[in-house]
C-alpha positions as CSV (number, residue, x, y, z in Angstrom):
1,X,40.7,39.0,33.4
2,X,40.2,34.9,33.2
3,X,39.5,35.2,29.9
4,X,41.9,37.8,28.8
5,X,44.5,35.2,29.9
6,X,42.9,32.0,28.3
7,X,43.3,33.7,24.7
8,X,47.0,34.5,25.6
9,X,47.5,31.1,26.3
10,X,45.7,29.6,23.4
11,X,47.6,32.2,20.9
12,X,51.3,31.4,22.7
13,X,51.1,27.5,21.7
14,X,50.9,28.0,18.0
15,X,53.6,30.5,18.4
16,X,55.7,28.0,19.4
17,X,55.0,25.3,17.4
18,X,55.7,27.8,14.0
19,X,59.0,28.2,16.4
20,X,59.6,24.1,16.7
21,X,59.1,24.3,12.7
22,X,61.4,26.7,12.1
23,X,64.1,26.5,14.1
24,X,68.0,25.7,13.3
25,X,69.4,22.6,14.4
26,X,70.1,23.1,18.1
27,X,71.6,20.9,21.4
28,X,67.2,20.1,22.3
29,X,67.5,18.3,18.7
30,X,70.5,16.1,19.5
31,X,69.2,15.4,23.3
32,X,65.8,14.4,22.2
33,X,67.2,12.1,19.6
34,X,69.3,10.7,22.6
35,X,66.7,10.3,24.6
36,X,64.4,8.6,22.0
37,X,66.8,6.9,20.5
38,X,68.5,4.9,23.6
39,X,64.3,4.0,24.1
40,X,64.7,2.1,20.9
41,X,67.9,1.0,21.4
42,X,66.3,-0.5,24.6
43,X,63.5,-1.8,22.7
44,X,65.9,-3.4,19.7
45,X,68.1,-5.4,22.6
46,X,65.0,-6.6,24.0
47,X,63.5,-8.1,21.7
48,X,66.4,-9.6,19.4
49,X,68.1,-11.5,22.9
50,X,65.6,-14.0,23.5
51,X,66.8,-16.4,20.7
52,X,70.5,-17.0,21.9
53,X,68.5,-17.2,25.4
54,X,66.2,-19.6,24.6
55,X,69.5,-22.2,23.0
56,X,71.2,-21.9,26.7
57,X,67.7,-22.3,28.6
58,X,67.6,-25.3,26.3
59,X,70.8,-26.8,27.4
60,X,70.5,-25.9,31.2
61,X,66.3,-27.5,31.5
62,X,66.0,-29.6,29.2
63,X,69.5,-31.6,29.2
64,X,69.8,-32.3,25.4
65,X,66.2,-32.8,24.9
66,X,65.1,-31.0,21.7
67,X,62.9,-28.2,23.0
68,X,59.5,-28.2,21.2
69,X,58.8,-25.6,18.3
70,X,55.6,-24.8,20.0
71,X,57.9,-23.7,22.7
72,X,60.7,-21.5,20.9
73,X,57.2,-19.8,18.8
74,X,55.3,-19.1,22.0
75,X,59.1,-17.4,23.9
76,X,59.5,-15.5,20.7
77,X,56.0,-14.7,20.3
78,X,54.7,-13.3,23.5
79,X,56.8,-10.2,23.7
80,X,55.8,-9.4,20.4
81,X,52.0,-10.1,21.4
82,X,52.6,-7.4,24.1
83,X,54.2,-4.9,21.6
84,X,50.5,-5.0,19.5
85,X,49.2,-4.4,22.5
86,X,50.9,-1.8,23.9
87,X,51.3,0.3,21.0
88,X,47.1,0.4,20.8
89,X,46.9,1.0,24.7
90,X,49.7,3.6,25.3
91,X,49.7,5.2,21.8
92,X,46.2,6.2,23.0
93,X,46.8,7.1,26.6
94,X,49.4,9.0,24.7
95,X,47.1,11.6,22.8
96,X,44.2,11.4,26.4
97,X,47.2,12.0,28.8
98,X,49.8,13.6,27.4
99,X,52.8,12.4,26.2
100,X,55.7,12.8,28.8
101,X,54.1,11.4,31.3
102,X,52.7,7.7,29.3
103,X,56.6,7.8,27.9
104,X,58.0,7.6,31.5
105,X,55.9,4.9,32.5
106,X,56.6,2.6,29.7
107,X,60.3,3.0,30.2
108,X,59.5,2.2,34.0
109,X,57.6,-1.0,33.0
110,X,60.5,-1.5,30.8
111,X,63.1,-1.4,33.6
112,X,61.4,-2.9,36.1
113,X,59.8,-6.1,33.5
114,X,63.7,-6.4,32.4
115,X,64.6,-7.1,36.2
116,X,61.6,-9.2,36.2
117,X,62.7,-11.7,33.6
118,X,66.5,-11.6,34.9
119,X,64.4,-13.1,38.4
120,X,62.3,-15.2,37.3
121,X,61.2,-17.8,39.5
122,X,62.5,-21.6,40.2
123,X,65.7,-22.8,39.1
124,X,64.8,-26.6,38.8
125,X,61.6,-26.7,37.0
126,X,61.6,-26.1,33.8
127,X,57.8,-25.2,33.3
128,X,57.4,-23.0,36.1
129,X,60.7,-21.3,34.8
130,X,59.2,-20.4,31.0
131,X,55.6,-19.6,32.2
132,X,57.6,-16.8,34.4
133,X,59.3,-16.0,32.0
134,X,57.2,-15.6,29.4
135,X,54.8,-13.2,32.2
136,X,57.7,-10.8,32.4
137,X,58.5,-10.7,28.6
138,X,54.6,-10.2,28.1
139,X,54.7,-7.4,30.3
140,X,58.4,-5.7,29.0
141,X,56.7,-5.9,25.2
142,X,53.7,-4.0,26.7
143,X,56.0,-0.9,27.6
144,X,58.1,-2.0,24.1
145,X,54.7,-1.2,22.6
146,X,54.3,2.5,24.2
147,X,58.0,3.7,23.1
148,X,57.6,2.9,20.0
149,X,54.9,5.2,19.0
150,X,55.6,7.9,21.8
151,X,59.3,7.9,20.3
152,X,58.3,8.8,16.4
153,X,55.8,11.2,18.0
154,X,57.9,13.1,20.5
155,X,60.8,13.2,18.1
156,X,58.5,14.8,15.1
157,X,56.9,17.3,17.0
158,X,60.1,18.3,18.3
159,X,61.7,18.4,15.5
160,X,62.3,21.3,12.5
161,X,60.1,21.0,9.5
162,X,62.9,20.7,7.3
163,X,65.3,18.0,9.1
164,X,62.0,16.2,10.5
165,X,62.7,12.9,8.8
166,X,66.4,13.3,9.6
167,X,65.7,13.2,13.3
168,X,63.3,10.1,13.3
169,X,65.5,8.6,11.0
170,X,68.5,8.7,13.5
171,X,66.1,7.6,16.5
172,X,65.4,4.6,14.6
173,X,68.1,3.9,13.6
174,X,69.2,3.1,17.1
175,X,67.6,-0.7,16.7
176,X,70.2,-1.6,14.6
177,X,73.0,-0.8,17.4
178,X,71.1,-2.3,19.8
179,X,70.6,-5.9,18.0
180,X,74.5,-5.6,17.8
181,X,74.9,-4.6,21.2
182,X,72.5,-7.7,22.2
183,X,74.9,-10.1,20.5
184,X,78.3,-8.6,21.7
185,X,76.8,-8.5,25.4
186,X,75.5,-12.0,24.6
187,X,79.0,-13.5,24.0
188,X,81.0,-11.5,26.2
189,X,78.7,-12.9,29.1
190,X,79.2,-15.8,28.2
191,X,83.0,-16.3,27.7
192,X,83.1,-14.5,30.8
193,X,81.4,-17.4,32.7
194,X,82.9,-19.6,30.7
195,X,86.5,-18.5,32.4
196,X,85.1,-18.0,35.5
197,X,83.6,-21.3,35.9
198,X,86.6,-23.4,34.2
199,X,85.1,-23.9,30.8
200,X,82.2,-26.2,30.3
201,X,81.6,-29.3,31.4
202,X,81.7,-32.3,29.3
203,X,79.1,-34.4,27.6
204,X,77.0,-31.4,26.9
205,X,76.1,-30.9,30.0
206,X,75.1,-26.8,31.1
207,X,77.6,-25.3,33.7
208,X,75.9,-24.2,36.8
209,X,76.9,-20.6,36.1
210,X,74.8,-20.5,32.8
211,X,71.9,-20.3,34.5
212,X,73.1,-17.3,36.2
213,X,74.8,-15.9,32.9
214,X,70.8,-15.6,30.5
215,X,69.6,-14.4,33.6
216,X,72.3,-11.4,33.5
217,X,71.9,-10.8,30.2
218,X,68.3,-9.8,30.2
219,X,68.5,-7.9,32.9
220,X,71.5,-5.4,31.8
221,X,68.7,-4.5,29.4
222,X,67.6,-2.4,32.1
223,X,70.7,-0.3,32.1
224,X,70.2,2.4,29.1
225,X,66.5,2.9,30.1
226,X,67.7,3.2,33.4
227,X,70.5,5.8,32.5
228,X,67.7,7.8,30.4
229,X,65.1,7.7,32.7
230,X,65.4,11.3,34.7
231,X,66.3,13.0,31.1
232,X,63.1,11.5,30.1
233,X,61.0,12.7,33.0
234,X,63.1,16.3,32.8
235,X,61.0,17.0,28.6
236,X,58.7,19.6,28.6
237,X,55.4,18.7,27.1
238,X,55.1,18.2,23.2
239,X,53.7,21.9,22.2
240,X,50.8,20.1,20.2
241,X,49.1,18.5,23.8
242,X,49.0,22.2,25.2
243,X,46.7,23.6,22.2
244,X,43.6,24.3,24.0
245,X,41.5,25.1,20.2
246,X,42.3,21.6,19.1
247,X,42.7,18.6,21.8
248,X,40.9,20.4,24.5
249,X,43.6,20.7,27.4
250,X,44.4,23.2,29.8
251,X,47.2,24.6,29.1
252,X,50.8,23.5,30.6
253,X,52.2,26.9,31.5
254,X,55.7,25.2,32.8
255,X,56.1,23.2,29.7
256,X,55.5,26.4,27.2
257,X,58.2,28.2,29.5
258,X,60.0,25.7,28.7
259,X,59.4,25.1,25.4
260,X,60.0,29.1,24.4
261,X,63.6,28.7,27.0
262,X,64.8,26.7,24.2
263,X,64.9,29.2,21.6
């Protein structure tokens, strides 16, 4: 009887991935481009903020002093450091674990390494600010790294053969809204403090409220992956990680209901 059930299993997952392949565009197609899609949007504001960051960090620690190029390389640098890594580490937890589960813990890490860098530690010292800081933003490009990859993935293999490009095309295409969205958010932070605090204070010198205003700004980073988070947890399983013959798993039975619920 064991058995009898095994080969039912292992003959309803290909059934359903000829169903993922054929299928008409439908409402799963638009929500998992959502869902992907704000991951990358996440990951495009991210990464492109740092560098009108690093100009007000400049002006509030080092008081005119012309912050070192080893400096601005090493802030822009480490995030991207813990994108290379991340995209070897998860992309391969990804195909050992399963997908849905390594995506909602890099958009976690995410979250919770966008908070990180918002609170980062000492206000005074200007060393101990950009070693915290450059901690956190290590550790927000290791989850950058994991949706990446997961992202393409989960958006192929959900997708129709005939639209499949379509789909990862419009996921990706998400990184351009969110380098906008970095710079709007950027300036209207920053005019905002600006009017709150009475304008800016003469002979160059950084209002107290900037250091409060770079600080904000990294951490409303947090708020689409936030927002996404329990859609993200709510996807059924990619049907090519429940195909017993070929990776070797047992098979999801909740995830293939709700895999064949979709059609």
């Amino acid at each position: 009887m064991n058995s009898e059930s095994q080969i039912k299993k292992r003959t309803l997952t290909p059934k359903v991935m000829l169903s993922l392949d054929a299928a008409r565009i439908q409402w799963y197609h638009l929500k998992a481009i959502i869902i992907a899609g704000m991951g990358l949007f996440t990951d495009a504001y991210d990464l492109f903020c740092i560098a009108p960051i690093m100009k007000m960090i400049s002006h509030i620690y080092y008081h005119g002093d012309s912050i070192t190029t080893a400096v601005l390389s090493l802030s822009y640098a480490i995030a991207l450091l813990g994108t290379a890594t991340g995209q070897l580490v998860f992309g391969y937890l990804g195909d050992r674990v399963g997908r849905r589960r390594v995506y909602g813990i890099c958009l976690i890490i995410m979250i919770l390494s966008s908070f990180g860098c918002g609170f980062s530690v000492c206000t005074s010292s200007r060393s101990c600010v950009m070693v915290s800081l450059g901690f956190f933003r290590f550790i927000l490009g290791l989850g950058i790294g994991g949706d990446y990859p997961l992202s393409a993935t989960i958006m192929s293999e959900f997708s129709n053969k005939r639209r499949r490009g379509a789909f990862i095309a419009a996921v990706f295409s998400m990184q351009g809204s969110g380098i906008l969205v970095s710079s709007a958010v950027t300036m209207a932070v920053c005019v905002a403090f600006k009017n709150f605090g009475g304008g800016s204070k003469a002979d160059g010198e950084a209002p107290v409220e900037a250091d409060v205003a770079w600080r904000l700004i990294l951490m409303i980073g947090a708020l689409p992956a936030a927002l996404t988070l329990y859609w993200r947890t709510l996807m059924p399983e990619t049907a090519s990680l429940t195909y017993v013959g070929r990776f070797k798993y047992k098979i999801i039975q909740k995830d293939i209901l709700l895999l064949q619920h979709i059609f």
